[in-house]
C-alpha positions in Angstrom: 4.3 -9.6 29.0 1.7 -9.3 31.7 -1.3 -10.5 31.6 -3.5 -8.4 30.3 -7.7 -7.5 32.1 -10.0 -5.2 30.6 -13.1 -5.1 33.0 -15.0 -3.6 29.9 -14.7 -6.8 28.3 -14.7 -9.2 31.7 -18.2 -7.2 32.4 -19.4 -8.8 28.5 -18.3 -12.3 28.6 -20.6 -15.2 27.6 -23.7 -12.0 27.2 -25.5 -13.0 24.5 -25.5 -9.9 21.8 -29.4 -10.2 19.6 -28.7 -10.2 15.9 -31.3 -10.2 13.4 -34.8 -12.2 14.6 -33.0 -15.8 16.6 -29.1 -14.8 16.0 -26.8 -13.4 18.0 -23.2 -12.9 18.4 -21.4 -13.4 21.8 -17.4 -12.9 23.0 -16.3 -16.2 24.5 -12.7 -15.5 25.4 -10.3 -12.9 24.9 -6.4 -12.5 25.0 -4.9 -8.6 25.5 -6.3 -5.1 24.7 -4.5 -1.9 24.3 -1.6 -2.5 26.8 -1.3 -5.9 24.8 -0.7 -4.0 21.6 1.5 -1.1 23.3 3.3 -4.0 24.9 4.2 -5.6 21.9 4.9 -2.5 20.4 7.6 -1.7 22.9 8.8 -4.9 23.5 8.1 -4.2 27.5 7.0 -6.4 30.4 4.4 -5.7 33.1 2.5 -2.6 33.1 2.0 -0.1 30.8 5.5 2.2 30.8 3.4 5.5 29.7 0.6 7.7 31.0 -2.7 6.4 29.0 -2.5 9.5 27.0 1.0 8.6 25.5 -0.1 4.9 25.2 -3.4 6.0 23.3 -1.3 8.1 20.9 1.1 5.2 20.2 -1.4 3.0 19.7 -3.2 5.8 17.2 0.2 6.3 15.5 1.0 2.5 14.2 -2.6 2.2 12.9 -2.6 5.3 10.9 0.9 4.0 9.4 -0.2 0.7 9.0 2.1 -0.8 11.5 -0.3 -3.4 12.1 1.5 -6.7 13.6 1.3 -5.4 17.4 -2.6 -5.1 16.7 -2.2 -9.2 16.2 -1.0 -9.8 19.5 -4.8 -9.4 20.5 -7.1 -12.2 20.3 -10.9 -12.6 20.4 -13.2 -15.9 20.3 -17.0 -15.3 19.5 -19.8 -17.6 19.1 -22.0 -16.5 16.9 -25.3 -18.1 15.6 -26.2 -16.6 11.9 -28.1 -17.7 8.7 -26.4 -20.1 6.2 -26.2 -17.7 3.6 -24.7 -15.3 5.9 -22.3 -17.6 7.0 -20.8 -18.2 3.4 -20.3 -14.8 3.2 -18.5 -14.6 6.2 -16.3 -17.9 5.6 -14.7 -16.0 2.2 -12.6 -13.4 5.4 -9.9 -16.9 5.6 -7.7 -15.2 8.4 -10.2 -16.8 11.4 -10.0 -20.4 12.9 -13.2 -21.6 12.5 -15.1 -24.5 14.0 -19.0 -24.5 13.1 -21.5 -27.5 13.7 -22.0 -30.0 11.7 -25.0 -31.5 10.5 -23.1 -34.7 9.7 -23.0 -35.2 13.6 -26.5 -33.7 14.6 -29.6 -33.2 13.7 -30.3 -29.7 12.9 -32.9 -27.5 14.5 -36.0 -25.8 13.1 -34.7 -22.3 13.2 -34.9 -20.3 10.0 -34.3 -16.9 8.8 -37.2 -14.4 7.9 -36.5 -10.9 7.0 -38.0 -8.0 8.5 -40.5 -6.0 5.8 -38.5 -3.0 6.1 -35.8 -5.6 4.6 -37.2 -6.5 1.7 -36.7 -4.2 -1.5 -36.8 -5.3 -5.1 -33.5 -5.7 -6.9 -31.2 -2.3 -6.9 -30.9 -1.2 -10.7 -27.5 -0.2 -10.5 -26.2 -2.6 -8.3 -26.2 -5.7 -9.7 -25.4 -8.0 -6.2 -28.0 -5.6 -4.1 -31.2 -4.0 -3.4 -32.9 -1.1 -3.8 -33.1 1.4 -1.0 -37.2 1.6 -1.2 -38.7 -1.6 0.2 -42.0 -3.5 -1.0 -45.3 -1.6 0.1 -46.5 -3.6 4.2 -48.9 -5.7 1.4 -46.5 -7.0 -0.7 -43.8 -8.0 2.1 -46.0 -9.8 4.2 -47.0 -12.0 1.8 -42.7 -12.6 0.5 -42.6 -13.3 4.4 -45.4 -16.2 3.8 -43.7 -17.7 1.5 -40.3 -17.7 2.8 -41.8 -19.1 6.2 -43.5 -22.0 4.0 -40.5 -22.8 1.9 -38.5 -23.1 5.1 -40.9 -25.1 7.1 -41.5 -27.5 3.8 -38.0 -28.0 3.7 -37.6 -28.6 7.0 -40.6 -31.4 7.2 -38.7 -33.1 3.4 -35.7 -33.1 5.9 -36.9 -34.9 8.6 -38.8 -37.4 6.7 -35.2 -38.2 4.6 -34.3 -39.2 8.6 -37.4 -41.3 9.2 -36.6 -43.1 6.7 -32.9 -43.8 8.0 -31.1 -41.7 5.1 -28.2 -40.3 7.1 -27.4 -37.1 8.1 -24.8 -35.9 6.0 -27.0 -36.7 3.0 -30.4 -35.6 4.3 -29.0 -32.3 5.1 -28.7 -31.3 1.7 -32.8 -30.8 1.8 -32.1 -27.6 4.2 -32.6 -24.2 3.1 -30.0 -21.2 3.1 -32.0 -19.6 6.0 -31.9 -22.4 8.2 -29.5 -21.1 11.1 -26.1 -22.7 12.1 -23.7 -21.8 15.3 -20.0 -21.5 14.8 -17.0 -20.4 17.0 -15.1 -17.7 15.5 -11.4 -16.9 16.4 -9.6 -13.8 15.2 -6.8 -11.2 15.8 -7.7 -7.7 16.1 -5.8 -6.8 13.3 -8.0 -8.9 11.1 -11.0 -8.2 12.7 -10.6 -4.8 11.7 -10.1 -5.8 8.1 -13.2 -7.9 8.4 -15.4 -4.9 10.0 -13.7 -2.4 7.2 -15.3 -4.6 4.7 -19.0 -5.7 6.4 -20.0 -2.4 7.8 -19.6 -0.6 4.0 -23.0 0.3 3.2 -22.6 -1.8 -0.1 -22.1 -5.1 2.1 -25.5 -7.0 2.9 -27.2 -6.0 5.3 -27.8 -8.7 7.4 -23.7 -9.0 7.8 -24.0 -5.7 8.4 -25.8 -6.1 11.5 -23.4 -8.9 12.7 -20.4 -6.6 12.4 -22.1 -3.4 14.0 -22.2 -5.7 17.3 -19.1 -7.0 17.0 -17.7 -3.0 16.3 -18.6 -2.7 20.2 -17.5 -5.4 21.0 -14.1 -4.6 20.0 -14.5 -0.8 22.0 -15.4 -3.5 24.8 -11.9 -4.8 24.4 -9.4 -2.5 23.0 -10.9 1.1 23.2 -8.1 3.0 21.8 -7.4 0.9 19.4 -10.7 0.9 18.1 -11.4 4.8 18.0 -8.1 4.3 16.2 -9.6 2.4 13.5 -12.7 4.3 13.8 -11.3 7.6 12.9 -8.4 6.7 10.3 -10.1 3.5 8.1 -13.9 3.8 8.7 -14.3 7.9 9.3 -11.5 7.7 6.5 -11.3 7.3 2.5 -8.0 6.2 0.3 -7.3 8.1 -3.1 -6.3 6.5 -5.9 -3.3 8.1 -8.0 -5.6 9.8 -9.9 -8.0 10.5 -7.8 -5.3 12.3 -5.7 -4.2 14.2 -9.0 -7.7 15.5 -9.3 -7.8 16.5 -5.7 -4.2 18.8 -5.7 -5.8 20.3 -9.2 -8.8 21.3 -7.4 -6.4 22.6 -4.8 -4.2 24.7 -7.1 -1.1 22.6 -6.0 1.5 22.5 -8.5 2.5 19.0 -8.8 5.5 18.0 -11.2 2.9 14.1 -12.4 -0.6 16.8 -12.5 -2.2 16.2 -15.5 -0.6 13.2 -17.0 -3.4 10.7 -15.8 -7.2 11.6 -16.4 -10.2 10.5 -14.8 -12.8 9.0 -16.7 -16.2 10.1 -16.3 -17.1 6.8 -14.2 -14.1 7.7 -12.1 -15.1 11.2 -11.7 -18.5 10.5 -10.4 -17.1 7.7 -8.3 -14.3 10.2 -7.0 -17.5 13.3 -6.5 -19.1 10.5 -4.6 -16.0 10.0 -2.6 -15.8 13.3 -1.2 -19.6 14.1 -0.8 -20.3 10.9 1.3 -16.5 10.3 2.8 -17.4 6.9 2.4 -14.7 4.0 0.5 -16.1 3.0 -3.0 
């Protein structure tokens, strides 16, 4: 196979993306694109054999049939500098290499997360892991922005004292909050990285990972345009039926089906399957 430029994502390299109030997220390196994927797809060397038109709707076809090992074939390296507790949410998606620093080895800097007030919202009542869509009156989140800032900041001092008093590292470190910020470098197929945006752009994912995988989302367009739209139109534009759920929709159709009828929808399904259709959105 060739080697494989894409001046969208050449023009990109090494820019620093702003995530959230210090992070970012930035696209060190990259291997392939599109050709890469049609390449591997066809098995063919050098350029592209087919107009761009042909090769977008090659590309479109083994996405939407889940064809997906030509889409591994493209690789992209980030840096990316989030909050702790971000990070172990992130570490759960185990088809990356990862390499992240280490506060055995260094001392870690006075960086911390604080949310934005329009962030802050009392616990959802019907999502247990979530928030509520209403956030605190301007009152009421400055004052949960105090005392996260103060937390922090205390931590940070009971941290450096555990130093000054020669404790090492890896044990001192264990004084830091879950908002202190750490750096990693992130390595993943395309393939995977779409599995991994699927996931952390839902609306029920949190939403400071949620701002970390919007970037990345163009980041991707930077690098594989085609495939991307791809994914765009089929898995995030897109929703999956459940047997059931699929029964329910040929009823509502009026198509005869030989298996309508013998499986029921509770009423949590229903309303789960109502919601489905209303929003188009993956529940």
């Amino acid at each position: 196979m060739a080697h494989c430029i894409v001046p969208e994502a050449e023009a990109i390299l090494d820019k620093e993306f702003h995530v959230l109030d210090k992070g970012f997220v930035r696209l060190v390196d990259y291997l392939g694109g599109d050709q890469r994927i049609v390449q591997a797809a066809r098995v063919s060397y050098g350029e592209g054999t087919k107009s761009y038109r042909e090769d977008a709707a090659l590309i479109d076809y083994l996405w939407r049939h889940e064809h997906t090992s030509p889409f591994e074939q493209v690789i992209l390296t980030f840096h990316v500098k989030l909050p702790i507790f971000v990070a172990r949410q992130w570490i759960r998606h185990r088809t990356a290499r990862v390499n992240e620093i280490s506060g055995r080895y260094s001392i870690m800097r006075d960086e911390f997360f604080v949310p934005a007030p329009e962030a802050l919202a009392p616990q959802s009542e019907d999502n247990k892991q979530g928030r509520a869509d209403t956030p605190f009156d301007a009152q009421t989140a400055s004052r949960i922005q105090d005392i996260l800032k103060e937390g922090a900041m205390l931590s940070y001092e009971r941290y450096r004292q555990l130093l000054d008093l020669g404790l090492a590292r890896e044990v001192a470190r264990i004084a830091l909050p879950l908002s202190l910020y750490t750096e990693w470098y992130w390595q993943i197929d395309l393939h995977n990285l779409f599995r991994f945006l699927m996931l952390r752009l839902d609306s029920h994912a949190q939403r400071e990972i949620r701002e970390y995988a919007k970037v990345m989302l163009e980041i991707a367009r930077a690098v594989a345009p085609a495939a991307t739209a791809s994914f765009e139109r089929h898995t995030l534009q897109g929703v999956r039926f459940s047997g059931p759920e699929l029964e329910e929709l040929r009823r509502r159709l009026g198509m005869k089906d030989g298996a309508a009828g013998k499986i029921a929808l509770s009423k949590k399904e229903l309303e789960r399957f109502e919601e489905k259709l209303k929003t188009g959105r993956q529940l």
